[in-house]
C-alpha positions as CSV (number, residue, x, y, z in Angstrom):
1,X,18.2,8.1,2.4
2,X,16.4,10.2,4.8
3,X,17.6,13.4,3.3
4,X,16.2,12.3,0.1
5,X,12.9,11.3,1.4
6,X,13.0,15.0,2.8
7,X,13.5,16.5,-0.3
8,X,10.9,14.4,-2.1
9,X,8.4,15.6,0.3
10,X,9.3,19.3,-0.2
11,X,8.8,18.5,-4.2
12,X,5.0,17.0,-3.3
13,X,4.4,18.7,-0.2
14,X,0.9,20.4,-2.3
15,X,-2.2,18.0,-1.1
16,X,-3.5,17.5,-4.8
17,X,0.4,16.5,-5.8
18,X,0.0,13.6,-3.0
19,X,-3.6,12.9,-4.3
20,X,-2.9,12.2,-7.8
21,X,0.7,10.1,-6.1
22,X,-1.6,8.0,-4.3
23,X,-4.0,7.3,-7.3
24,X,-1.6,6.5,-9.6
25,X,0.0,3.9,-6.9
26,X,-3.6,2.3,-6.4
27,X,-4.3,2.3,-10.6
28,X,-0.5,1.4,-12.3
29,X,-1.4,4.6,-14.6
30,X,-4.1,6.9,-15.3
31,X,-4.9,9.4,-18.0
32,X,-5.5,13.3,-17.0
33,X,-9.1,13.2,-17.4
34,X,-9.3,10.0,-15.5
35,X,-7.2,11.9,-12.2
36,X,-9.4,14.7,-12.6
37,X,-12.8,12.9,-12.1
38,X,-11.4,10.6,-9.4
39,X,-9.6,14.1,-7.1
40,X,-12.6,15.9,-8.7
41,X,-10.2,18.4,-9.8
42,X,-10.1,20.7,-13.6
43,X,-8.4,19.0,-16.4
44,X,-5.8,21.5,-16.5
45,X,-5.3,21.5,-12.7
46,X,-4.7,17.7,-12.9
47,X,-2.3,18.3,-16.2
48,X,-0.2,21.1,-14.6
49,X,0.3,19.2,-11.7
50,X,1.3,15.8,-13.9
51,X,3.4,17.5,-16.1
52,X,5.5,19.4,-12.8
53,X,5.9,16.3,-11.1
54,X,7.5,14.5,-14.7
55,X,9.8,17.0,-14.8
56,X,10.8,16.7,-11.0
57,X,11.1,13.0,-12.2
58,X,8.3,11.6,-10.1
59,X,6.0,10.1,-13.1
60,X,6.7,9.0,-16.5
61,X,4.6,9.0,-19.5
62,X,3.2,6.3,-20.8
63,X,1.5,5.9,-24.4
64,X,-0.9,3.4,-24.8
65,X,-2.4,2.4,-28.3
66,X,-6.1,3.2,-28.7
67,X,-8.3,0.0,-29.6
68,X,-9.7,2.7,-32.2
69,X,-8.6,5.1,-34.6
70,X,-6.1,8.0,-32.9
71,X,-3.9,9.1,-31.5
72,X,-1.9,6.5,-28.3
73,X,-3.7,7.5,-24.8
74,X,-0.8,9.0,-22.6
75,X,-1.0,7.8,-19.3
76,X,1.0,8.9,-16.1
77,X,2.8,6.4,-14.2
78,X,5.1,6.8,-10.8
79,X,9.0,6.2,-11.3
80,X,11.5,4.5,-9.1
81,X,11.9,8.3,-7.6
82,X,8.7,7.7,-5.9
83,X,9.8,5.2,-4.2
84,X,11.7,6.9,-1.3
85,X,8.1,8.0,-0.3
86,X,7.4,4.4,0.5
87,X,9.7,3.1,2.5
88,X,10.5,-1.0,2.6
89,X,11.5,-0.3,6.1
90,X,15.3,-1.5,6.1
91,X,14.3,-4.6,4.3
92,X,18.1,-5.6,3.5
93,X,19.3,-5.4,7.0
94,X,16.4,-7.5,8.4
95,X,16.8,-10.5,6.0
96,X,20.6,-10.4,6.8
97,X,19.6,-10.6,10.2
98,X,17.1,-13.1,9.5
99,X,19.5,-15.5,7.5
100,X,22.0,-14.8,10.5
101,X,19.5,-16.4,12.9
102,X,18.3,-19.0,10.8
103,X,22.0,-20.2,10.4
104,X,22.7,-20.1,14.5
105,X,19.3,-21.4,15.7
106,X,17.5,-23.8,12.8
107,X,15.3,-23.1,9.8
108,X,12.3,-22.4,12.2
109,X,13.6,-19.7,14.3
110,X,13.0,-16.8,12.4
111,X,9.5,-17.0,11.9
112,X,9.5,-17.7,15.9
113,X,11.5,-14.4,16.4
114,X,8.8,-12.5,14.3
115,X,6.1,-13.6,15.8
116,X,7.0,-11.6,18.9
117,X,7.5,-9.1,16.5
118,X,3.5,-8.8,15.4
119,X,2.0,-9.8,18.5
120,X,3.8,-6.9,19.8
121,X,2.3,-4.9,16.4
122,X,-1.0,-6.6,16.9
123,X,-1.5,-4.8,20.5
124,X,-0.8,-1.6,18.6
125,X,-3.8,-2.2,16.4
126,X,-5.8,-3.4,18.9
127,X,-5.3,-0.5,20.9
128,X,-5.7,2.1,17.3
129,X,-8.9,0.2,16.6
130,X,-10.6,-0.2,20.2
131,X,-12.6,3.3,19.9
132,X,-14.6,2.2,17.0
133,X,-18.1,1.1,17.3
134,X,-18.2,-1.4,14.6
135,X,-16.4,-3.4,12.3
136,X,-16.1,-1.0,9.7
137,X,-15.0,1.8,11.8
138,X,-12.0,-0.6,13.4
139,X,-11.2,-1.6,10.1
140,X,-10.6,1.9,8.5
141,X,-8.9,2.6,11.8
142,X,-6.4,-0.5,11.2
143,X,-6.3,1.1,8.0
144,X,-5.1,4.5,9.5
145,X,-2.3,2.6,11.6
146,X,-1.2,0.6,9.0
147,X,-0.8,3.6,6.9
148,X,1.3,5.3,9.6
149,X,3.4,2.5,10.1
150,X,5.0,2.6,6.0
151,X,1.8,0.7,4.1
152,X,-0.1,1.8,1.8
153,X,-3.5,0.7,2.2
154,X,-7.4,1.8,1.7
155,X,-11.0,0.2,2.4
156,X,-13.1,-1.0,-0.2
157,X,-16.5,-1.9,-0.8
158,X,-18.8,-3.6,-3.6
159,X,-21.7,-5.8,-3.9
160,X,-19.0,-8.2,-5.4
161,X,-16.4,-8.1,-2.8
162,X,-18.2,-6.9,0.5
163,X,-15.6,-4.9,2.8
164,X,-12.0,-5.4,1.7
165,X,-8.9,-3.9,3.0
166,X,-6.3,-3.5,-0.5
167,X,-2.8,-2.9,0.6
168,X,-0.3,-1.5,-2.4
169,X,2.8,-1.4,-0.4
170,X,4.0,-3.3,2.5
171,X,7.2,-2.4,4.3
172,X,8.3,-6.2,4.9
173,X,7.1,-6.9,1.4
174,X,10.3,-8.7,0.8
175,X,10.6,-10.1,4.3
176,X,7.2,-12.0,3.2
177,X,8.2,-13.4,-0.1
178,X,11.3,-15.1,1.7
179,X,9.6,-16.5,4.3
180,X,6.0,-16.8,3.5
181,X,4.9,-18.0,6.7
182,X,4.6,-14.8,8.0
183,X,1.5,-14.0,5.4
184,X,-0.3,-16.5,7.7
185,X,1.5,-15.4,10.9
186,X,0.4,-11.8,10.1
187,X,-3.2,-12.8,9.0
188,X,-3.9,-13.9,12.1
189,X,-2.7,-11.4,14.0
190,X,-5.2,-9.0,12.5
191,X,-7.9,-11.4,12.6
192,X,-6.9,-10.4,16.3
193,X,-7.1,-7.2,16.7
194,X,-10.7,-7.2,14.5
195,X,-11.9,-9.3,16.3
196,X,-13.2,-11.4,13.2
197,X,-12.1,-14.2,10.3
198,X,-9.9,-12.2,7.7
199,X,-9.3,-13.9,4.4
200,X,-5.8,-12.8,2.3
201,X,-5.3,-13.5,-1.4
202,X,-3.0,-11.7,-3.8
203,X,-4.6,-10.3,-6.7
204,X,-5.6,-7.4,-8.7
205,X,-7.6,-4.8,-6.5
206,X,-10.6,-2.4,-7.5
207,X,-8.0,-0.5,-9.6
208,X,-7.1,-3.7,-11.8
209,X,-3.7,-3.6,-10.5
210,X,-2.0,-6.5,-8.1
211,X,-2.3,-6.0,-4.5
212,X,-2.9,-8.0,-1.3
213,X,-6.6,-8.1,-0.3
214,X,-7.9,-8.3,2.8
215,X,-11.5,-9.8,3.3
216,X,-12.9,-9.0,6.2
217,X,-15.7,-12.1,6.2
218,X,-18.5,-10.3,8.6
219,X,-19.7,-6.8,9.2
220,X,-20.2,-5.7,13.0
């Protein structure tokens, strides 16, 4: 695995390659003009780049019929390819693990082995988010170690919403959805290291495509 993550960072290494990657994992699919007004980038920039990484195998077209008369808008989606470039973070080996436990010790004792686990990631964050001055800054800091640690994750804010942290890919993902308890477990742990009440809820992001959201209730 590792020497195909290399390689699939050689075949994006360019910054606007990683840019339009990242979009397209925040939106489900976009259409060239839509990539070039988000990265601010020419049409034909945007289509040379799409159209390189589809032949490298890293998006896929996608034709959408119009509401009105034309031709289907073609969209650009990521492919299973891309996911080397966001890893689960040995996912398979910790649930066998997990289940291995859980069969020696009782149905509660995994969730009591991971919570060692995220207090010990909690006094990371804590210490990534202790320089900033207010909540915001912590936040996007979080947001910074979070990334760094396998997630994909950005700020947000609206009128609507207030501050919100949106989260696209989560390393333990499937660690979660087999023992939900940790969504709480976790919650609090960054309530924590922000030093304030964070709300989560899965649902579609600014993007209009399913994430876990992050509301962080009161700005410092």
């Amino acid at each position: 695995m590792q020497l195909m993550f290399s390689e699939a960072l050689h075949d994006i290494s360019r910054p606007s390659c990683l840019a339009i990657i990242a979009e397209l994992k925040r939106s489900g699919g976009l259409a060239i003009p839509e990539l070039a007004k988000l990265l601010e980038m020419s049409y034909m920039g945007i289509k040379q780049h799409c159209i390189r990484l589809e032949q490298q195998g890293y998006l896929k077209v996608w034709r959408v019929p119009r509401v009105e008369v034309g031709r289907p808008q073609k969209l650009y989606k990521l492919t299973k390819k891309c996911d080397e470039l966001f890893p689960d973070g040995g996912v398979q080996l910790v649930l066998d693990l997990l289940d291995g436990v859980k069969a020696t010790f009782g149905e509660t004792a995994p969730e009591k082995l991971l919570y060692h686990y995220f207090e010990k990631e909690r006094d990371q964050w804590m210490k990534a988010v202790r320089p900033g001055k207010s909540l915001v800054e912590k936040a996007t800091r979080f947001v910074d170690a979070r990334m760094k640690a396998g997630h994909f994750c950005h700020c947000h804010y609206s009128a609507e919403t207030g501050f919100i942290i949106e989260e696209y890919h989560h390393p333990l993902g499937q660690v979660f959805m087999q023992y939900p308890g940790l969504k709480v477990m976790e919650t609090r742990m960054i309530e924590q290291a922000l030093g304030t009440k964070v709300d989560r809820k899965e649902d579609k992001g600014s993007q209009g495509v399913k994430c876990t959201i992050y509301h962080i209730s009161t700005l410092g």
